[in-house]
C-alpha positions in Angstrom: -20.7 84.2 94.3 -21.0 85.1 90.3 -20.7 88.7 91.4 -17.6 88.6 93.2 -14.8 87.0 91.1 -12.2 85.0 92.5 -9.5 87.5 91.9 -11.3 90.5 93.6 -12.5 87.9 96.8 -8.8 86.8 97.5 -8.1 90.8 97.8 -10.7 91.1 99.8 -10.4 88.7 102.3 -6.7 89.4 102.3 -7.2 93.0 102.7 -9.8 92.2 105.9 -7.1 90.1 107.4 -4.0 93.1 106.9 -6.4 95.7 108.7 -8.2 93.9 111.5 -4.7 91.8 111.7 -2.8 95.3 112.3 -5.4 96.9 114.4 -5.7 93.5 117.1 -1.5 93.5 117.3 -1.8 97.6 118.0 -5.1 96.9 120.2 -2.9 94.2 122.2 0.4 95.9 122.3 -1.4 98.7 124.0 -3.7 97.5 126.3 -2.3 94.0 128.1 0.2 96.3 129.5 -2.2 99.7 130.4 -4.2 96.6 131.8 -1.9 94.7 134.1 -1.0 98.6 135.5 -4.5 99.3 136.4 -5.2 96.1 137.9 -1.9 96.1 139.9 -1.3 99.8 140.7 -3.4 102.2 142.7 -2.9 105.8 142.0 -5.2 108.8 141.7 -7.8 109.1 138.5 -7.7 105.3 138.5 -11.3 104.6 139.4 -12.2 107.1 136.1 -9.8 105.6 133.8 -11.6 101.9 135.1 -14.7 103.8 134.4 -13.7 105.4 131.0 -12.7 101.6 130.0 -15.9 100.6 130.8 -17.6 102.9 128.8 -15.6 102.2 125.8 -16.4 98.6 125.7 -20.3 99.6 125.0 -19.5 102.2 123.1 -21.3 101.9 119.4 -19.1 101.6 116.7 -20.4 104.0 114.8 -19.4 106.8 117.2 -16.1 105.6 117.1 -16.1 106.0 113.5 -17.8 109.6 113.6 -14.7 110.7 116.2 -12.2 109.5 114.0 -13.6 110.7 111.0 -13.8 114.7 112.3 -10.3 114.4 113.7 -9.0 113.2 110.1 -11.7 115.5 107.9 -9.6 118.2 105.6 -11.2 120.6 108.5 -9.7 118.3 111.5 -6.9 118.1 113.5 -4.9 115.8 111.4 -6.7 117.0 108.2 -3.7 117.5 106.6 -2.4 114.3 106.9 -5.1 113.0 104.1 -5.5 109.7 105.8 -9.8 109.7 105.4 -10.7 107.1 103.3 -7.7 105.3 103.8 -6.5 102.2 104.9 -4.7 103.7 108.1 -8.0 105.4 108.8 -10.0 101.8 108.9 -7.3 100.9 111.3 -7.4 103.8 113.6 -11.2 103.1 114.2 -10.4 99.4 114.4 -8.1 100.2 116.9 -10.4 102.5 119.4 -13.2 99.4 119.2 -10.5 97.0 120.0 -8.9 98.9 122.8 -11.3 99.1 125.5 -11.9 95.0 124.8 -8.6 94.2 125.6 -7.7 96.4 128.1 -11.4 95.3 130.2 -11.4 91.8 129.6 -7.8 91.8 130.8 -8.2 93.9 133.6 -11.4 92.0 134.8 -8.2 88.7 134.6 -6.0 90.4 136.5 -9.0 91.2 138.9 -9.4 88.1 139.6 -6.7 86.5 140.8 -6.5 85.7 144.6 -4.8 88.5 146.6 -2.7 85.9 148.1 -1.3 85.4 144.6 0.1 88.7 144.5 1.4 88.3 147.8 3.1 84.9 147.7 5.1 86.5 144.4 6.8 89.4 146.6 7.1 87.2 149.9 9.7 85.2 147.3 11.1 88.2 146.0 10.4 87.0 142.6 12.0 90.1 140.1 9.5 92.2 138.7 10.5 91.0 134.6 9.5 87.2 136.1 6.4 88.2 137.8 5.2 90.0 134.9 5.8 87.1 132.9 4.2 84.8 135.7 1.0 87.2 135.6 0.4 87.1 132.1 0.7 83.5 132.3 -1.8 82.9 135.4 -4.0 84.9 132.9 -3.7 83.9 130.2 -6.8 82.2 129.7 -8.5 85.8 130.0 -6.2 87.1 127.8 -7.4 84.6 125.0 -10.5 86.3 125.7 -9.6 89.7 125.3 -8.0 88.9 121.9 -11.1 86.8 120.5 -13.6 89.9 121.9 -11.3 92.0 120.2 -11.2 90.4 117.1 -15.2 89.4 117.0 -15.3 93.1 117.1 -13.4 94.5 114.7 -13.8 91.9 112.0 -17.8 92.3 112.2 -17.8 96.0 112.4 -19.0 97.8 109.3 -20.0 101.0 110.3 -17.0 102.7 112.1 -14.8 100.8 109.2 -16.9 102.4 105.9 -17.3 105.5 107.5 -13.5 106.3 107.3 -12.8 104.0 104.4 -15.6 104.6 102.0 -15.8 100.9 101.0 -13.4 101.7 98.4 -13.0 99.3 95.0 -9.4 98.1 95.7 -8.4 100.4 98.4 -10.8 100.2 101.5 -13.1 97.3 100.6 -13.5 94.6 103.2 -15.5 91.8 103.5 -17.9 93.4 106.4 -18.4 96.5 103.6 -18.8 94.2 100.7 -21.7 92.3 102.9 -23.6 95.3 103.0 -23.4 96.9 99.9 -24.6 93.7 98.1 -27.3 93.2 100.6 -28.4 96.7 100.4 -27.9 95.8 96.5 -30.3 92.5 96.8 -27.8 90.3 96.1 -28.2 88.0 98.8 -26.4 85.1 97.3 -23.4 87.1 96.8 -23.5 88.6 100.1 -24.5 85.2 102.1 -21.2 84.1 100.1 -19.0 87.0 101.2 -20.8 86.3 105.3 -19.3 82.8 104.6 -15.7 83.7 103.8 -15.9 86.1 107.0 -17.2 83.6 109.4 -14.6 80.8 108.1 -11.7 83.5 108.2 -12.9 84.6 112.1 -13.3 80.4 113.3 -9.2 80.1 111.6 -8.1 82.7 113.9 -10.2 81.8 116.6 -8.7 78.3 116.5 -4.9 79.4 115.7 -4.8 81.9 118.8 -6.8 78.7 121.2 -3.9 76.5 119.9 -1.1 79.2 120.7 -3.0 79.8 124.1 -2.9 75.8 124.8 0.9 75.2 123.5 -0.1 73.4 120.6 -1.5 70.7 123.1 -5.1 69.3 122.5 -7.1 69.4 125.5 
């Protein structure tokens, strides 16, 4: 990679992993729980906030990125707050792909348990802090799911992430953005280079979060 010197690909890379890192925590924080609430609780609107879920998990990127870029535009909502072509911005739109991954995938978990589960758990009178904690661990294998969809999809995204971060020289340039503007620039070994770095970072996480989800046990 003679374009890219070592320096500038360590910020990078570390850059990629503080923004798609923040985003996935947010992404999870948010969603396991709305999740585990949809799939265990019936309530009016629910069937449209399934739906809405849904929708989001197709949704193209690059619409995400267009919303969040006229809500932080000096003309939008949160204009004011000068966030566009900004770090928080990159994770904002991270965040809205990420979302509808976790909360989906996880819900489509909780789905799938045997109703007998769910019944056993209250016949016991099992408090509701344990059985939470007993869900998330009968699903946890879906939940490892949600977390590497989530992930696959924000640290491959370029279009949502350079629309509100401008692929910035030391401020808002990624590894997905970098990709792009030297293949766009013809310089493919650079850019095959940079696709390298990306893919290496994205099987590290993959294998970190399979070796939390296992205990640290091989299997």
């Amino acid at each position: 990679m003679t374009d890219v010197a070592a320096a500038e690909l360590a910020e990078i890379s570390l850059r990629t992993l503080r923004v798609s890192g923040t985003a996935l925590v947010i992404a999870v924080v948010l969603g396991v729980p709305a999740a585990i609430a949809l799939g265990t609780r019936r309530f009016t609107g629910r069937g449209l906030l399934v739906t809405a879920v849904n929708a989001g998990m197709g949704a193209p990127p690059v619409v995400v990125g267009l919303g969040v870029a006229m809500l932080l535009w000096r003309s939008g909502p949160f204009g004011g707050l000068s966030l566009m072509y900004s770090v928080t911005a990159m994770v904002a739109a991270q965040v809205l792909i990420a979302l509808p991954l976790v909360v989906g995938i996880t819900l489509a978990a909780v789905g799938a348990l045997d109703d007998d589960w769910h019944l056993q758990v209250r016949t016991l009178g099992v408090p509701r802090g344990i059985r939470l904690w007993l869900l998330v661990r009968e699903i946890r294998m879906g939940l490892l799911a949600a977390v590497l969809a989530a992930l696959g999809g924000i640290l491959s995204e370029v279009g949502a992430v350079q629309m509100v971060g401008g692929n910035l020289v030391g401020e808002t340039r990624v590894l997905s953005t970098a990709i792009l503007m030297n293949t766009g620039m013809g310089r493919f070994d650079t850019a095959l280079g940079l696709a390298a770095v990306l893919l290496g970072l994205t099987f590290l996480l993959a294998g970190l979060l399979t070796a939390v989800q296992q205990g640290g046990r091989p299997r």
